[in-house]
N, C-alpha and C positions, 0 to 999 in steps of 0.2 A: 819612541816607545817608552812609557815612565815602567818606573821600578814597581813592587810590592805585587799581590795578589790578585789574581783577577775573581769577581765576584762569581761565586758558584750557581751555575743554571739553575732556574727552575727545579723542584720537583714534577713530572709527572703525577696524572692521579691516582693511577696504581701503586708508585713507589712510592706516595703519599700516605697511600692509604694501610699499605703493608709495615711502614715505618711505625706509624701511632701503634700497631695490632702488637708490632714485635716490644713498645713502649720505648721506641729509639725517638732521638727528635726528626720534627720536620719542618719544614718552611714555611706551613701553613696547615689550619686545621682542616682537612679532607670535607669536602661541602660535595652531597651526592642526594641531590634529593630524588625522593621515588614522583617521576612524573609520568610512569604510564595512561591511567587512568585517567588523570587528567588531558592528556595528549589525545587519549584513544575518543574521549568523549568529543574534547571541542574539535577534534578532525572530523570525527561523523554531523556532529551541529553545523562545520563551517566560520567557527567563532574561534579560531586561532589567531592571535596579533598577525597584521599583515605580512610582515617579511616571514614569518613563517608557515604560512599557508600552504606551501610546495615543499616543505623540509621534515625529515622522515626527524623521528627524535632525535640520534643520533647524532643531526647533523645540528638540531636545536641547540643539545646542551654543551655542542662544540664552540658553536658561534658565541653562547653565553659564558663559556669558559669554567664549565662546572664539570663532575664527574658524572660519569652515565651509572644510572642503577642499575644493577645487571645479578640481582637479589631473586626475586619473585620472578617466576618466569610467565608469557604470556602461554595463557592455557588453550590457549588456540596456534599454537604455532607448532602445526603436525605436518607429517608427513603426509600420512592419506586418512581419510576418515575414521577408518579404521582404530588408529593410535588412540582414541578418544572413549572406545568404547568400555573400558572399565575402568572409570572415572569413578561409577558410581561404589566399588569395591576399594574406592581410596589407592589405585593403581595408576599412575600415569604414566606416556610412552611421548614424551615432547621431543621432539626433534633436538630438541639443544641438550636434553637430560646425559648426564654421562652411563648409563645404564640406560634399557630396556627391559620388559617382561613379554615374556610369552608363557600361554600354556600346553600343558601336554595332556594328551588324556580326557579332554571335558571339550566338547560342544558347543558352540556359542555364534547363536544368531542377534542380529541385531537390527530394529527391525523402527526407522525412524517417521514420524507421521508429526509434519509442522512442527510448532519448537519441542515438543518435545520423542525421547529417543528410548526404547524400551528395548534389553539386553535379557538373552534368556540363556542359563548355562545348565546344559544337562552333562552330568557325572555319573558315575556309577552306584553310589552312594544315595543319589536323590539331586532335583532340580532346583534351581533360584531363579527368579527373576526382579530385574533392578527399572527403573527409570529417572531422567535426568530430564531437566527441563533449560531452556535458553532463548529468551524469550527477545519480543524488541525491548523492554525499560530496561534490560539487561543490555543487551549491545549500548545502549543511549548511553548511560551511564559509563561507560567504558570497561566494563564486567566483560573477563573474559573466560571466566571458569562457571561452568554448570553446575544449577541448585537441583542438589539429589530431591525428588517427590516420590521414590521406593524404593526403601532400602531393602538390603540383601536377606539381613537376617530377621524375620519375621514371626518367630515363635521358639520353642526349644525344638522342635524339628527339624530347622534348620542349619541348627549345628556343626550336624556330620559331613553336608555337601558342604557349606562355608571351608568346614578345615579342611577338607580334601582338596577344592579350588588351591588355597593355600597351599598346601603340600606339592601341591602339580604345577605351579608357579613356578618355571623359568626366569634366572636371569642373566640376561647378556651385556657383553659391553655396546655400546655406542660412542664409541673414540672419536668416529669421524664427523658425528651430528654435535659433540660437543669441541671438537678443537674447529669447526668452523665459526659455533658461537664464539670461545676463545677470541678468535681472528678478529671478528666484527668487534668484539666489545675493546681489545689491543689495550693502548696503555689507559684507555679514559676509565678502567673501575676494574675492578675482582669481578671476571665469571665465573658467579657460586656454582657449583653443578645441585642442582636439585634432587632431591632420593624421594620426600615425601614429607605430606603436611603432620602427617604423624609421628608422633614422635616413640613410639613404641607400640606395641600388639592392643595393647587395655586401652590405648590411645585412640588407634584406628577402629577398634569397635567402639569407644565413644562415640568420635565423632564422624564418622562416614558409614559406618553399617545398621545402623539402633539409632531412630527416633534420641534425641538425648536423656527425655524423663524415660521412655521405655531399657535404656540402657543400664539405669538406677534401680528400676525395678527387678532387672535379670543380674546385676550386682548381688541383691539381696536374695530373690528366690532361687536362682538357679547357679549360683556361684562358682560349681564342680564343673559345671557343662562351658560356662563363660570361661574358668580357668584353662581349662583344655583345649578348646579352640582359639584362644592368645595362644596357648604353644604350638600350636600349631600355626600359627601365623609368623610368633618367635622365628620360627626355622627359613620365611622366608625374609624374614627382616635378617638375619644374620649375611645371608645369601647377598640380599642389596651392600648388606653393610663392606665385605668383603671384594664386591667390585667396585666401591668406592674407594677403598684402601687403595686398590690398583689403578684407580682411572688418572686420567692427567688434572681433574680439577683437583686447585690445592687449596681450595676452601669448598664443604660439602654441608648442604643444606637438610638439616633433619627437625622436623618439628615446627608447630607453631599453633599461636591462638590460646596462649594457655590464660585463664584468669582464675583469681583467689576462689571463685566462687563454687566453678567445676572442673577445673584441675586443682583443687583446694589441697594444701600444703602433705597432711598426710596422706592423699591418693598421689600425690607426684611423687614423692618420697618412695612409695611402694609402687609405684609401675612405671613411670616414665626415668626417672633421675638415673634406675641403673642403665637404662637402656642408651640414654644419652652419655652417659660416662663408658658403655661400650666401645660405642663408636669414636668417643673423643680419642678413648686409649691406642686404637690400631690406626685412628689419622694419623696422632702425635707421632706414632713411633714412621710413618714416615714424612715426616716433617710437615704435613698439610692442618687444618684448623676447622674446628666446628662452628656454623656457624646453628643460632635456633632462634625462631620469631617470636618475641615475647611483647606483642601487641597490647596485651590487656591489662588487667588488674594486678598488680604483681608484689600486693601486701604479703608478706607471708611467704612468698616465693624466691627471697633473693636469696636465702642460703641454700636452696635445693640447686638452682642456678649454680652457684660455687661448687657446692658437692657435686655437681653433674662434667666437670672437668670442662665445659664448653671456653668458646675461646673469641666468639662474637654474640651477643645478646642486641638481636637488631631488631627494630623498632620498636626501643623502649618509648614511652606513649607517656609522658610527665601529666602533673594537674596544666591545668584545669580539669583533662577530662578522665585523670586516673587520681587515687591521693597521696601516690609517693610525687614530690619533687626532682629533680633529674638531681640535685645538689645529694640528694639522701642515697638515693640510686647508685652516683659515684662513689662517697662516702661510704657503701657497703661493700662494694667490689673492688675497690684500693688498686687499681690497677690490675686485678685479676683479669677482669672481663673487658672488654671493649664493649663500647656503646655506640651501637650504630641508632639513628634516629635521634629524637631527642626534642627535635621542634612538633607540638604537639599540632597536629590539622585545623583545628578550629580555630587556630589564631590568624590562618592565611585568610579567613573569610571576615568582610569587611561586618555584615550581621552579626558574628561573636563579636568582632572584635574592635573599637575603631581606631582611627592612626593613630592617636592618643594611647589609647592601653594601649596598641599593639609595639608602641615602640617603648613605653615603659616594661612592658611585659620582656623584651628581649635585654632590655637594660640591666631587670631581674637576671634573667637566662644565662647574658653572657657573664654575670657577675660570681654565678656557680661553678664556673668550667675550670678556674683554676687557672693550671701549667695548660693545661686541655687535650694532657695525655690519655690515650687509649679513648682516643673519642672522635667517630665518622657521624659526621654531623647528616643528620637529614629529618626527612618528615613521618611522623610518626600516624597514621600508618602507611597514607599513603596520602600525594596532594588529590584535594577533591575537585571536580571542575569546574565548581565557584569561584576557583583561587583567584588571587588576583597575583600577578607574573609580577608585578613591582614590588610587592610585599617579600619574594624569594629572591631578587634584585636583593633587597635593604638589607636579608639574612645574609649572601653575598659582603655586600658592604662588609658588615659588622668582621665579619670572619676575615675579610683584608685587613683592616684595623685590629684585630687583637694580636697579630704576627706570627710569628714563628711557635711550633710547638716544642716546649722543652721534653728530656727527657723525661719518664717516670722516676719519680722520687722512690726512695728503696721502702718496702712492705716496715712496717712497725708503729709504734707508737709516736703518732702524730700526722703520720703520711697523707691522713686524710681530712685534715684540719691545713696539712700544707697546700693540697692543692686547692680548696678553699678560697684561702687568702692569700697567695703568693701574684693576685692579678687583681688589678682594678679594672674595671668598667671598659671598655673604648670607648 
């Protein structure tokens, strides 16, 4: 038996991935790309590479040696049909969610004909009716969440029943549908618990209740009536927010889809940013971490981001198809923020891109990453099922080659010029 040290195991990809977030080093940069959609598609086509034809993803990105996304939940993976029915309310009840809702007091039939599924809620206050639609180029495509085609709130009369729903909105834990997700996902990623694509009240009537322009219009004309039924919806975003404080996931998914252009910097500032510094304040204080989907446009957005106390900013979306570069991206959040995502979608398809740019383009990429703290590498927003599987191979490669991650350099002047230039190319 010789002397000296024996070389330290692996990280796992959890412990991996929890290292970068806490800005401790690790053995390697966390490479977790989002490959639902793409999986879900070429499994319905039949155009999966051979040896994986009979292999649940799971067992895919095991064989591949990558981490499982376990971010975005699949919106179809319910218990009974049931769960799905007010989707079009911006409410969902997924089996793996650490929370559920019910209500109390209100009526609700649901009443579905081909793809699409028609929800009627009678109150005491007055009635709604919603529809969601789920179609085949939806399944194809590997879409598993339903496009609302009528919304809840339909005029200023709608108001009243809207905040009452709200108010009579139950919510309970779901311990057991989320520590079996837990179990399944083990050490290959972070099972986010998912709460909602909203990221606050003004949020959710954005974008799941109101047409988007019709929402702009009820901004401006009816503004007293829109403010009072966000509070009232307030009361039960608090409610989620507080069973998340208590569930066992220790990273909780609030928000997403914001861009420069309709979450534009001063409406985030005034209705989502407190709402996410909420929820960030009562994780933090039990040791759990926010995480929020920032897919889009995000000129203008990254100090609302910081003021929002958040603690994962996942799938930041670089140029080509956005105009921050991920180098600026980091550069602005110095180690505050982790960055989940990074590799932008369009680059995995051979049409954007060909092998030529595609490997100068990551030559770029990896040129930016620095020390490559506070950064879970993956696709931004999501792989498409174009992709080509070699192209996430080569992103693999690259991430063997660059090494180990160092720790995060201390916040001040320079920090972010350090991590910059402290790595050459692989």
């Amino acid at each position: 038996m010789t002397g000296g040290r024996s070389p330290a195991a692996p990280m796992g990809h959890r412990q991996r991935m929890l290292a970068v977030l806490r800005g401790e080093p690790a053995d390697a940069i966390p490479w977790v790309p989002r490959l639902d959609l793409w999986y879900n598609a070429r499994k319905r086509a039949g155009t999966l590479p051979v040896r994986f034809r009979e292999a649940a993803l799971r067992e895919l990105v095991d064989e591949l040696g990558w981490g499982y996304h376990a971010v975005i939940p699949n919106f179809k993976d319910l218990r009974t049909p049931e769960d799905e029915v007010h989707r079009a309310l911006g409410i969902y009840n997924l089996r793996t969610m650490p929370v559920r809702t019910a209500f109390d007091g209100v009526r609700v039939e649901a009443v579905q004909r081909g793809d699409e599924t028609r929800v009627d809620y009678e109150t005491p206050v007055g009635s709604l009716s919603t529809r969601v639609l789920y179609d085949a180029t939806m399944r194809r495509a590997g879409i598993t969440i339903t496009h609302v085609t009528e919304y809840a709130l339909k005029g200023p009369a709608d108001y009243r029943a809207l905040a009452y729903l709200f108010e009579a909105a139950r919510v309970e834990e779901n311990r057991d549908g989320y520590r079996e997700f837990r179990d399944y996902v083990g050490d290959r990623g972070l099972a986010v618990g998912f709460l909602s694509l909203a990221a606050s009240p003004m949020h959710l009537l954005q974008r799941e209740l109101l047409p988007l322009e019709r929402f702009f219009f009820e901004l401006y004309d009816h503004p007293r009536e829109l403010a009072r039924c966000a509070e009232a919806i307030g009361g039960y975003f608090r409610r989620l927010f507080a069973a998340a404080a208590d569930s066992d996931a220790e990273v909780i998914l609030l928000g997403a889809n914001y861009d420069a252009r309709v979450t534009y910097p001063p409406f985030f500032e005034e209705h989502i940013r407190p709402w996410l510094a909420e929820l960030a304040g009562g994780l933090h204080r039990q040791g759990k971490f926010l995480l929020t989907h920032t897919d889009g446009e995000n000129r203008g957005l990254l100090d609302g981001y910081l003021g929002s106390g958040i603690d994962i900013a996942d799938s930041v979306c670089p140029e080509p198809m956005t105009s921050l570069s991920l180098g600026q991206v980091r550069d602005r959040f110095a180690g505050r923020i982790t960055i989940m995502g990074g590799i932008p979608s369009v680059s995995l398809l051979p049409d954007s891109m060909s092998d030529r740019q595609f490997d100068e383009f990551l030559d770029r990429f990896f040129r930016e990453l620095g020390d490559g703290d506070h950064l879970i590498l993956g696709i931004s927003d999501t792989t498409p099922p174009a992709a080509e599987l070699e192209r996430l191979a080569e992103v693999a490669r690259r991430v063997q080659a660059f090494g180990p991650v160092r720790a995060a350099p201390p916040d001040g002047p320079g920090a972010a010029q350090h991590r910059r230039t402290t790595r050459e190319a692989p």
